[in-house]
LOFIMAR-552794 format. One record per residue: residue in one letter; x, y, z of N, C-alpha, C, O in turn. Coordinates in steps of 0.001 Angstrom, whole numbers, padded with zeros to 6 digits, always signed. Layout:
BEGIN
AXYZXYZXYZXYZ
...
***
This chain:
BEGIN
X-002806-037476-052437-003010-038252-051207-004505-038331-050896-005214-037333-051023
X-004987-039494-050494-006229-039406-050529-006529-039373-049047-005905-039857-048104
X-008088-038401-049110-008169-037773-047689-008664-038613-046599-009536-039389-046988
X-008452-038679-045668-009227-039350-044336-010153-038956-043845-010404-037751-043834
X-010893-039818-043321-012251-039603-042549-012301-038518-042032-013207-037708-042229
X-011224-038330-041211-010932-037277-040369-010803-035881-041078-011257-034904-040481
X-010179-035706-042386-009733-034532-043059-011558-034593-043558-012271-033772-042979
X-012273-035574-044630-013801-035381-044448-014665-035038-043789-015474-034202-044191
X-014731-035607-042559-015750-034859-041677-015326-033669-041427-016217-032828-041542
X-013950-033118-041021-013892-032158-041191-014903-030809-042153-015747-029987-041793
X-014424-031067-043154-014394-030384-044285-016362-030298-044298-017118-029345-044489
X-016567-031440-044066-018530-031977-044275-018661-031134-043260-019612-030394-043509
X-018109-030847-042102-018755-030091-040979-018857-028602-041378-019856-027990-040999
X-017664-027789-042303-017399-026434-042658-018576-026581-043328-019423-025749-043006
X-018901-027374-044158-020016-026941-044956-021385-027102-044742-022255-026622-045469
X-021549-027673-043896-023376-028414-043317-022848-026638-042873-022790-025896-043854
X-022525-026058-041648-022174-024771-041090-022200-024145-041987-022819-023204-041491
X-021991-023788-043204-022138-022566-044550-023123-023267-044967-023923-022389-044644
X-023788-024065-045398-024912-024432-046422-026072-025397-045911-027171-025362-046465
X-025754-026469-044586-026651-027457-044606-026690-028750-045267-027543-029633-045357
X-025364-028572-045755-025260-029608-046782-024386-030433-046478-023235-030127-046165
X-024914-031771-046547-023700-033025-045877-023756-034161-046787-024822-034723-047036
X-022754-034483-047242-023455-035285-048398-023086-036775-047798-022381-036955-046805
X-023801-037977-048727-023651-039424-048222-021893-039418-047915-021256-039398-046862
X-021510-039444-049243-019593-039623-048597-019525-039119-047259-019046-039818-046366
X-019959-037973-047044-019418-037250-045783-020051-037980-044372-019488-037910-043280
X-021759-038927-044706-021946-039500-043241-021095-040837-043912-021042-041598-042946
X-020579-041351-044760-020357-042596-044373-018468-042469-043657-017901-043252-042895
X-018016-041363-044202-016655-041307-043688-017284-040906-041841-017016-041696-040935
X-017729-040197-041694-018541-039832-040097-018870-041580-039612-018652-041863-038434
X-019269-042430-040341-019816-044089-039911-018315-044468-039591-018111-044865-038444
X-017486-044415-040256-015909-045108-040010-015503-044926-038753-015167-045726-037880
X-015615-043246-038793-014623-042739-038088-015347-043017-036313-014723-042655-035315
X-016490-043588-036253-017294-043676-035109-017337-044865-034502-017305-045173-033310
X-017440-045700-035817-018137-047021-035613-017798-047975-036649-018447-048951-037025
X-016279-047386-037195-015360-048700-037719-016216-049397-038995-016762-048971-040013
X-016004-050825-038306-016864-051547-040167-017887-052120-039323-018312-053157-039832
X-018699-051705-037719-019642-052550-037283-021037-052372-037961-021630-051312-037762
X-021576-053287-038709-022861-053218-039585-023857-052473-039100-023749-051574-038266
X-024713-052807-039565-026560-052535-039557-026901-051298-039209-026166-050388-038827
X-028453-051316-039415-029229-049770-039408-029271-049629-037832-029285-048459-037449
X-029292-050545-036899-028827-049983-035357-027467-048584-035620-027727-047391-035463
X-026399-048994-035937-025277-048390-036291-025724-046863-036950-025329-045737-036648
X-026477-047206-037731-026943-045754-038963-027786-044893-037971-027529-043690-038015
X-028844-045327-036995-029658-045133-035857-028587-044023-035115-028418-042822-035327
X-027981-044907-034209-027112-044244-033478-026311-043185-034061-026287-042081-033516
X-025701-043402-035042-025227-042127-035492-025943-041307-036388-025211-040689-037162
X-027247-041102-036526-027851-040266-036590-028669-039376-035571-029030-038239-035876
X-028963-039997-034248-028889-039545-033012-027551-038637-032733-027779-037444-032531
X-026532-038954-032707-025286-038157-032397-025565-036825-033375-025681-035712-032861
X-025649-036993-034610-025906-036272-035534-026687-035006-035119-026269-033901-034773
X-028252-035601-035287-028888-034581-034451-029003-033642-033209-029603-032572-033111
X-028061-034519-032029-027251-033943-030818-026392-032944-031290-026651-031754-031112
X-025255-033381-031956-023910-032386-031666-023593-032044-033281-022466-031651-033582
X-024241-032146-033923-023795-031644-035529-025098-030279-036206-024861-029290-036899
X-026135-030668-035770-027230-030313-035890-027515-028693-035038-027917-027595-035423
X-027109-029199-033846-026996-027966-033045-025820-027585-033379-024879-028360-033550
X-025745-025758-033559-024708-024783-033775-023615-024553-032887-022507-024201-033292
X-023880-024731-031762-022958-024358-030480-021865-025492-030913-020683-025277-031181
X-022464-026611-030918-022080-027534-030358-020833-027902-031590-019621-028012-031403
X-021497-028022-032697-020630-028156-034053-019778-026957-034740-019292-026975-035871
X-019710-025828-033708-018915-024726-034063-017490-025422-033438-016502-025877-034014
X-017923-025266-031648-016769-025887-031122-015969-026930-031674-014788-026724-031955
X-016618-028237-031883-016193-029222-032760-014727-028267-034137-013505-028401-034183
X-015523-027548-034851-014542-026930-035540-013209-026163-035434-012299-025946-036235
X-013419-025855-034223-012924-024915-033453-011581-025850-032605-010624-025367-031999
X-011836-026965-032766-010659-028350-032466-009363-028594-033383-009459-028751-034600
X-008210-028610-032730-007481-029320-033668-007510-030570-033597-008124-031127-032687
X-006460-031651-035106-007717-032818-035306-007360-033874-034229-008115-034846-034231
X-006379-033883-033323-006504-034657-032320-007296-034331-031213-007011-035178-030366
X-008431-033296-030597-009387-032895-030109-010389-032841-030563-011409-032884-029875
X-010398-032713-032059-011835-033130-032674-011818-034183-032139-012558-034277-031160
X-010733-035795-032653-011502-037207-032823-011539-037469-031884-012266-038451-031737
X-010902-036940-030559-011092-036959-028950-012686-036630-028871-013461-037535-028562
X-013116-035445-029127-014215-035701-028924-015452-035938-029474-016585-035663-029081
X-015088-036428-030334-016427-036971-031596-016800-038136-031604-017839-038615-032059
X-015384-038933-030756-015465-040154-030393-016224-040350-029254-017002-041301-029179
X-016024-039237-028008-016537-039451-027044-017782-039120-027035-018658-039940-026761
X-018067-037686-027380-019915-037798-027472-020508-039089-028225-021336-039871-027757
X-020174-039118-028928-020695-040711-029294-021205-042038-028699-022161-042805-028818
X-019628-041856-027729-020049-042956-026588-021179-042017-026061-022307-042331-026441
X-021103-041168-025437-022135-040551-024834-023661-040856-025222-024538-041068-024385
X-023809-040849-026295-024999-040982-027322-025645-042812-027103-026731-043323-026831
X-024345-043273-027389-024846-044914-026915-025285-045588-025562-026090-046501-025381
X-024438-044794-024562-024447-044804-023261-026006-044098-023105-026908-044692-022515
X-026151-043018-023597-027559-042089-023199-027834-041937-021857-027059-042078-020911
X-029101-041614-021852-029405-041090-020427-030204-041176-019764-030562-040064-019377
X-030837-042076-019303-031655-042548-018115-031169-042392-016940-032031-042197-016083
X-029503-042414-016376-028344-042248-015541-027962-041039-015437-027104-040592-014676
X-028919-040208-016597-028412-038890-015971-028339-037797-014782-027779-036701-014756
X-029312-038669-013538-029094-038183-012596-027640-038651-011556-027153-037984-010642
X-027269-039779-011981-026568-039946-011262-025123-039499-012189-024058-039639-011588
X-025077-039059-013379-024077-038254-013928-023859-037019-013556-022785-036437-013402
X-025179-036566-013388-025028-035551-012468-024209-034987-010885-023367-034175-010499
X-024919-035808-010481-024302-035982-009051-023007-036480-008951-022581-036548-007798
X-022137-036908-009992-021172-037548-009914-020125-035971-010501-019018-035535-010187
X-020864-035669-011159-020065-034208-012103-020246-033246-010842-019158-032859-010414
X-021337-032772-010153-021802-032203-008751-020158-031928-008289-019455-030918-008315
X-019903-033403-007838-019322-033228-006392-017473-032521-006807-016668-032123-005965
X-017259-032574-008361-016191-031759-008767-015984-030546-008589-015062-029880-008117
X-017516-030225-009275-017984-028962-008998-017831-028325-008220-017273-027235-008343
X-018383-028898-006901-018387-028411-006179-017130-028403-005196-017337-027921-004083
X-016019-028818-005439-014662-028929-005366-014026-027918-005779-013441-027109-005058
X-014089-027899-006822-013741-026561-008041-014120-025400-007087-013327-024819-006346
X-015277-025176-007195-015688-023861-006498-015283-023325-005168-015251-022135-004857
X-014879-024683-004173-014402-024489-003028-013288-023872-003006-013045-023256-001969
X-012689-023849-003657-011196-023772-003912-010758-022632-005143-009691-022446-005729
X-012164-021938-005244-011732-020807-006122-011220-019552-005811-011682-019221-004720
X-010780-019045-006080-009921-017522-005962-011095-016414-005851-012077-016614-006566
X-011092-015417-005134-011828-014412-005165-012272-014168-006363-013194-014855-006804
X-011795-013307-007004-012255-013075-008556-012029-014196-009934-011185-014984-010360
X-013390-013670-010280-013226-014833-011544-012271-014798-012431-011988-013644-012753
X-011598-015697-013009-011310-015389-014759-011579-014459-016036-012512-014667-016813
X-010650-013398-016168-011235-012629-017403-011882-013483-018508-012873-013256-019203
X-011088-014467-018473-011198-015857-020119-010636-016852-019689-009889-016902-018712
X-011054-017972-020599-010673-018896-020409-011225-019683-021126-012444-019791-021258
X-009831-020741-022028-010873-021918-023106-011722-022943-022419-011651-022948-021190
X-012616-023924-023071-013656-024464-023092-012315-026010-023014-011269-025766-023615
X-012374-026936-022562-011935-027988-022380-012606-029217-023547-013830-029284-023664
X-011529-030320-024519-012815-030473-025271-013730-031302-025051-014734-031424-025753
X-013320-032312-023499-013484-033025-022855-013954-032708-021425-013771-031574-020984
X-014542-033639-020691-014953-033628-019345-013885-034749-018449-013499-034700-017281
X-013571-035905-019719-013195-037100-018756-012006-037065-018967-011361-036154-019486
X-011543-038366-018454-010301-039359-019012-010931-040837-018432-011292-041253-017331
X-010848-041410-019879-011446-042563-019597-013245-043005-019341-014180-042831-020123
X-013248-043408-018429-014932-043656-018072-015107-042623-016813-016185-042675-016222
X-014077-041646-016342-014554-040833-015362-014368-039207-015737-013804-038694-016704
X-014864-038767-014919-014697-037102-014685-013197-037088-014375-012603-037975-013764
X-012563-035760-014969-011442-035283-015333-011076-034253-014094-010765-033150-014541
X-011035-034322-012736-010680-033254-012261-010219-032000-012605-010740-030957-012211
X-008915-032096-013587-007887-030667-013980-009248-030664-015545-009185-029679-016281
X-010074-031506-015802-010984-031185-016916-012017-030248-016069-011926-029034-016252
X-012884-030681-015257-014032-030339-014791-013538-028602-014360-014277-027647-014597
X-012186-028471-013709-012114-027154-013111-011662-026649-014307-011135-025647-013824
X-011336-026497-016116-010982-025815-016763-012224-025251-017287-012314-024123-017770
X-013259-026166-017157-014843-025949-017638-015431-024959-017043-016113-024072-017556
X-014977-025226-015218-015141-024307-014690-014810-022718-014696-015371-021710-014265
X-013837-022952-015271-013596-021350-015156-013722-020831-016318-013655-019603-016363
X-013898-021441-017357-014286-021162-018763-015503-020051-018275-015601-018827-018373
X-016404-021160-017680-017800-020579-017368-017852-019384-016731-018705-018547-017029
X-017001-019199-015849-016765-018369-014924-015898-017159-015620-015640-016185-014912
X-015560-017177-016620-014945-016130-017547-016100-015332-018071-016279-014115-018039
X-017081-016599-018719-018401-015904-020050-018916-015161-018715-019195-013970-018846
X-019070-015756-017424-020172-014582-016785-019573-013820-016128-020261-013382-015206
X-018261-013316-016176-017716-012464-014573-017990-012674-013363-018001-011813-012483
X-018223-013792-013238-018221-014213-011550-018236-016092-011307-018733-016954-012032
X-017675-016194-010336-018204-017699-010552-019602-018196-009895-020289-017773-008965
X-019719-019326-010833-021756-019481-010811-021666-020450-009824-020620-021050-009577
X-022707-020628-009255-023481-020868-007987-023114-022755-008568-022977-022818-009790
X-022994-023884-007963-023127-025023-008342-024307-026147-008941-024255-027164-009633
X-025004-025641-008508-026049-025965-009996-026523-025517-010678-027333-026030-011450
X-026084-024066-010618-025471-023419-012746-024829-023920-013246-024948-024181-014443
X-023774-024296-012438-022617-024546-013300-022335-026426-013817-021514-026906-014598
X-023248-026981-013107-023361-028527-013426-024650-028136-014510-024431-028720-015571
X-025749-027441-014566-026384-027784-016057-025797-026955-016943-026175-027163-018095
X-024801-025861-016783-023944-025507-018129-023285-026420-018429-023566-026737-019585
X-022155-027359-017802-021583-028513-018342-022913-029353-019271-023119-029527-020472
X-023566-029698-018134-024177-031028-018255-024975-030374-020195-025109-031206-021093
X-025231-029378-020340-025977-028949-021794-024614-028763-022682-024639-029024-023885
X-023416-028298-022032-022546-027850-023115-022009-029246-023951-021780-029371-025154
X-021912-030128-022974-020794-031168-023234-022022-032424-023114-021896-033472-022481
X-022997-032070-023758-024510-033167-023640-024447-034243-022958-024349-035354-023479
X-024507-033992-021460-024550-034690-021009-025711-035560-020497-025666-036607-019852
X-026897-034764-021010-028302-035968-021003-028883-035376-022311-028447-034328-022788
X-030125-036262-023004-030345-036382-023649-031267-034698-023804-031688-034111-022807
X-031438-034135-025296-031602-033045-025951-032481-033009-026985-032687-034005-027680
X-033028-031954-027163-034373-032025-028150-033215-031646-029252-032257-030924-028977
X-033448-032253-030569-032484-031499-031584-033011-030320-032412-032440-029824-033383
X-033931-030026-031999-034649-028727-032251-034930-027674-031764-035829-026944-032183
X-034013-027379-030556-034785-026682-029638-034196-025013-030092-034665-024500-031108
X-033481-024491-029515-033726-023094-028933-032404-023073-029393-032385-022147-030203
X-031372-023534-029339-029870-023540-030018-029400-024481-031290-028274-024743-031713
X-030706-024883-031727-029883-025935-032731-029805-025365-034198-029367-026266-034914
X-030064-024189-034951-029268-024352-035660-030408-023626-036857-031517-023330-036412
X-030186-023406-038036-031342-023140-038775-031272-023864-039868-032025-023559-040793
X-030277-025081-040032-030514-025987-041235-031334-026834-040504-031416-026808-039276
X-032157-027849-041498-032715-029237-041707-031911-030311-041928-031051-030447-042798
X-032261-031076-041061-031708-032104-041713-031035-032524-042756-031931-032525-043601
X-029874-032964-043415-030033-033043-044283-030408-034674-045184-030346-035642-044426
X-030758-034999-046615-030883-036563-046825-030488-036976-046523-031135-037709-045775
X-029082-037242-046510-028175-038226-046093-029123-038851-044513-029470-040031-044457
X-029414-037904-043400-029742-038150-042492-031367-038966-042454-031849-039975-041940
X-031760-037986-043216-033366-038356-043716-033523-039354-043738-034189-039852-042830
X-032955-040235-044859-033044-041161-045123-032552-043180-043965-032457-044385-044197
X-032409-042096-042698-031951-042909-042006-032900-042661-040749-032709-043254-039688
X-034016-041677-040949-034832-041675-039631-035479-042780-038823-035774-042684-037632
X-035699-043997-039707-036206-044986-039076-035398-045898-038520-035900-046838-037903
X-033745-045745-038675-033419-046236-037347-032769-045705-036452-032177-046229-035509
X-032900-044360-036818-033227-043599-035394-033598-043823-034508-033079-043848-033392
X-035321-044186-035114-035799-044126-033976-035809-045228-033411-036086-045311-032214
X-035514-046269-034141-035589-047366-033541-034332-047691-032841-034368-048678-032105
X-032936-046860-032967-031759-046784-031989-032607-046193-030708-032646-046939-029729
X-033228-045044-030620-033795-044603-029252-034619-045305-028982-034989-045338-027809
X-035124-045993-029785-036377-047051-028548-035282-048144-027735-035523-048652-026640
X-034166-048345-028459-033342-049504-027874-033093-048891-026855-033734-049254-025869
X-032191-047856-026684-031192-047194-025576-032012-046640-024415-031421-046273-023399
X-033909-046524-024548-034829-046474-023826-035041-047767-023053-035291-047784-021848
X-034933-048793-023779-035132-049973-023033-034022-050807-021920-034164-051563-020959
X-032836-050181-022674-031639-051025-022091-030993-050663-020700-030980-049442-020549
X-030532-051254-019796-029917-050890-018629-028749-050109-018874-028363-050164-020042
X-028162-049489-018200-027173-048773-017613-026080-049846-018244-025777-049475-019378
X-025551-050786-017946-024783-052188-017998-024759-052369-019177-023603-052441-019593
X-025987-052549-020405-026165-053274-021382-026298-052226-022154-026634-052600-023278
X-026131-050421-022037-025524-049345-023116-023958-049560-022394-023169-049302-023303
X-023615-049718-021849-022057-049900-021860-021298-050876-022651-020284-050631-023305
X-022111-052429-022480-021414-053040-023345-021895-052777-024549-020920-052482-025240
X-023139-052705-025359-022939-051639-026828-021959-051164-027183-021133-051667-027944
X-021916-049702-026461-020621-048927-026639-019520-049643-026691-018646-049203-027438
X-019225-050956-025919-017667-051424-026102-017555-051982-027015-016527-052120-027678
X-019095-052604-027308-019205-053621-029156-018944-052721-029977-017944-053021-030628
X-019396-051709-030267-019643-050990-031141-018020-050355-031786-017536-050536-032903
X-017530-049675-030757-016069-049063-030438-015304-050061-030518-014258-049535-030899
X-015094-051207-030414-014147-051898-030570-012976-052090-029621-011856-052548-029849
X-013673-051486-028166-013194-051885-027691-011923-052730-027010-011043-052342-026242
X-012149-053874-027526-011710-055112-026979-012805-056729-026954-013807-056835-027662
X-012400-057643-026160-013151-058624-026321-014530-058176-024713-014633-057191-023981
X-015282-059440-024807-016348-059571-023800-015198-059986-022669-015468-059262-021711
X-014125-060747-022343-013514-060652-021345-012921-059639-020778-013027-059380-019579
X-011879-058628-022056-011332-057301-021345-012962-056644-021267-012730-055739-020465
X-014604-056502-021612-015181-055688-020898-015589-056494-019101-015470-055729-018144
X-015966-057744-018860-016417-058497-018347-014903-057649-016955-015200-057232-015835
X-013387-057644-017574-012634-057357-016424-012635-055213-016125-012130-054538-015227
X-013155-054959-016918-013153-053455-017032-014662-053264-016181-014666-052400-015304
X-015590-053835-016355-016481-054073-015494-016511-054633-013717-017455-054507-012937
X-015204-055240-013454-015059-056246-012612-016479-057196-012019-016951-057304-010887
X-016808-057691-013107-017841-059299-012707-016909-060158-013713-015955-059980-014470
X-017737-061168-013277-017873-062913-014044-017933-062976-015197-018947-062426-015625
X-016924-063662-016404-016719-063827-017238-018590-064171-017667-019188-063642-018605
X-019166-065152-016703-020238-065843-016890-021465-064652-017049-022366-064563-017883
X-021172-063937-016099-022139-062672-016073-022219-061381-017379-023059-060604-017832
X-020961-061697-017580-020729-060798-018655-021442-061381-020401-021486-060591-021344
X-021915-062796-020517-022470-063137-020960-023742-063042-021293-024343-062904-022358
X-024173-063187-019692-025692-063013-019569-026131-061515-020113-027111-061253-020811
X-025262-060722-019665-025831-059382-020282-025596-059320-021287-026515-058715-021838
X-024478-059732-022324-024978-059971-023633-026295-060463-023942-027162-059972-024666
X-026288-061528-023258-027707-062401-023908-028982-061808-023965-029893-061981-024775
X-028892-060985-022846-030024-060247-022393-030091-059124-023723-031090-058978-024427
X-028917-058445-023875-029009-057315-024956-029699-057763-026244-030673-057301-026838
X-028642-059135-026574-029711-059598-027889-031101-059615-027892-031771-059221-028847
X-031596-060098-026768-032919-060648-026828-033473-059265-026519-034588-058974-026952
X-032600-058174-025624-033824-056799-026069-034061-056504-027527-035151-056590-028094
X-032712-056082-028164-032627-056033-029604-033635-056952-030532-034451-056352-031232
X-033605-058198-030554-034484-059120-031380-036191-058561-030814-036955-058386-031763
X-036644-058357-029772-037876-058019-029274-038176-056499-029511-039291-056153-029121
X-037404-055537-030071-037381-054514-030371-037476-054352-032134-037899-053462-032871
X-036945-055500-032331-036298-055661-033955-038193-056198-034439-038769-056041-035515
X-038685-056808-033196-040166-057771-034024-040930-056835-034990-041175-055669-034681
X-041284-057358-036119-041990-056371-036788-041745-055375-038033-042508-054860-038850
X-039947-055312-037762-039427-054399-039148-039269-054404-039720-040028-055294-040104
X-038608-054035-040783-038222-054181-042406-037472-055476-042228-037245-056170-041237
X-037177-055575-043432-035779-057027-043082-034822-056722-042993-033957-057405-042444
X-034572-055297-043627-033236-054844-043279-032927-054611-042325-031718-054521-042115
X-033620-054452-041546-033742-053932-040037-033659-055321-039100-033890-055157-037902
X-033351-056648-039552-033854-057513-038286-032718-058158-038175-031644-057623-038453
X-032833-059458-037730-031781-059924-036468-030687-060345-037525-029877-061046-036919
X-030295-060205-038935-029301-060391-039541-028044-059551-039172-026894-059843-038843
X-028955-058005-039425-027308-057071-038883-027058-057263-037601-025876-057368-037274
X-028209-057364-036470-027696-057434-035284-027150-058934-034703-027011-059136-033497
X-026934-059704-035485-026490-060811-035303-024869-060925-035421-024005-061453-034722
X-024865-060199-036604-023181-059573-037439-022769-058603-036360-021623-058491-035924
X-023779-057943-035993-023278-056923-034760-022261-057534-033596-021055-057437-033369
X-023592-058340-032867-022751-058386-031615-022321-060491-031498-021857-061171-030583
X-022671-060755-032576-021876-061953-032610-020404-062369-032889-019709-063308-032498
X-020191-061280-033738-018910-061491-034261-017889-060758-033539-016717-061100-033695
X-018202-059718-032707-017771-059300-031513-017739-059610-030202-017309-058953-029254
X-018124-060435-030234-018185-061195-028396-017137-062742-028390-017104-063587-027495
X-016464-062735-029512-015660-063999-029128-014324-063722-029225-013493-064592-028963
***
């Protein structure tokens, strides 16, 4: 039987974790399983950003393992979105995760939790998870014997479950390098983060819905609630960041894939 993306990344994750080693098969089954058959080095960008976020760092890609496989692709899928979405909004993700929090805590029991698992999720859907946010909570409230003050406990979420953007080098990530497979994709890396630097709040959402597959520009245009007409314009607008971002690059890099991108997806 031949294996699935899913049984691959798997398996690519046990071993980057024992060795560092991820080989091309293993990111291109990781490209499927993320981002379907949508083209170009934007695509390779972005998921090499995710990469360096949540594969790269140890914490983060233990847990991942630590999933069975309908909680892995639950959440491998979702940091992802996360990754496309990014974080310029992360204050107001904040404040939006805050006010659970601080719900949670109101309503806690004298003594903490001896234990308690890690949730593999925050949401359902495009929001915060109430019965999610308070399992996080007390997770947390297990590791320390007491429950933490509310803005401990919103930047333990907000770092556990990356909820703004992260150095992939820092202080928890890990003691492998990169590996080629990734290497070889640094330049549209960076040129995925110069995009997701430039783009609105609005115009990383519809990405993410191009990208994911979503649905059409009308189911986002009604998941959004605006104007079929409006929902356009922010396409239009996205291209033309993309093409003004694209000026200058390789050819592989220019408005061919991103044309295949979000053209063939918006009708």
């Amino acid at each position: 039987m031949a294996s699935t993306p899913l049984v691959t990344v798997r398996d690519a994750l046990r071993e980057f974790d024992a060795s560092g080693s991820f080989s091309e098969p293993a990111f291109v089954a990781l490209r499927v399983l993320l981002a379907g058959t949508a083209p170009g080095e934007l695509v390779d960008g972005l998921l090499g950003l995710f990469f360096e976020r949540h594969i790269l760092h140890t914490t983060r890609r233990r847990e991942l393992l630590e999933m069975d496989d309908a909680a892995l692709l639950r959440a491998l899928r979702h940091r992802f979105r996360q990754v496309v979405a990014d974080g310029r909004d992360g204050h107001e993700i904040a404040h939006a995760l805050g006010a659970h929090v601080r719900e949670v805590l109101a309503q806690a029991s004298r003594g903490p939790p001896e234990s308690a698992p890690w949730p593999a999720l925050l949401t359902q859907g495009e929001r915060f998870s109430r019965a999610c946010v308070e399992e996080a909570v007390r997770a947390h409230a297990g590791e320390l014997g007491r429950w933490p003050q509310p803005a401990e406990a919103v930047r333990e979420l907000m770092r556990r479950y990356a909820l703004e953007p992260s150095e992939p080098r820092g202080e928890d990530s890990g003691l492998h390098d990169p590996p080629e497979a990734l290497r070889r994709r640094l330049d549209a890396r960076r040129l995925a983060q110069q995009l997701l630097e430039v783009l609105r709040p609005q115009e990383r959402n519809l990405l993410r819905h191009l990208l994911m597959e979503e649905g059409s520009m009308e189911d986002w245009a009604q998941e959004q609630g605006v104007a079929r007409a409006t929902a356009y314009r922010v396409l239009a607008r996205l291209k033309t960041v993309c093409r003004t971002e694209l000026e200058g690059r390789s050819s592989s890099t220019q408005l061919k894939a991103l044309e295949e991108l979000f053209g063939s997806r918006g009708r």
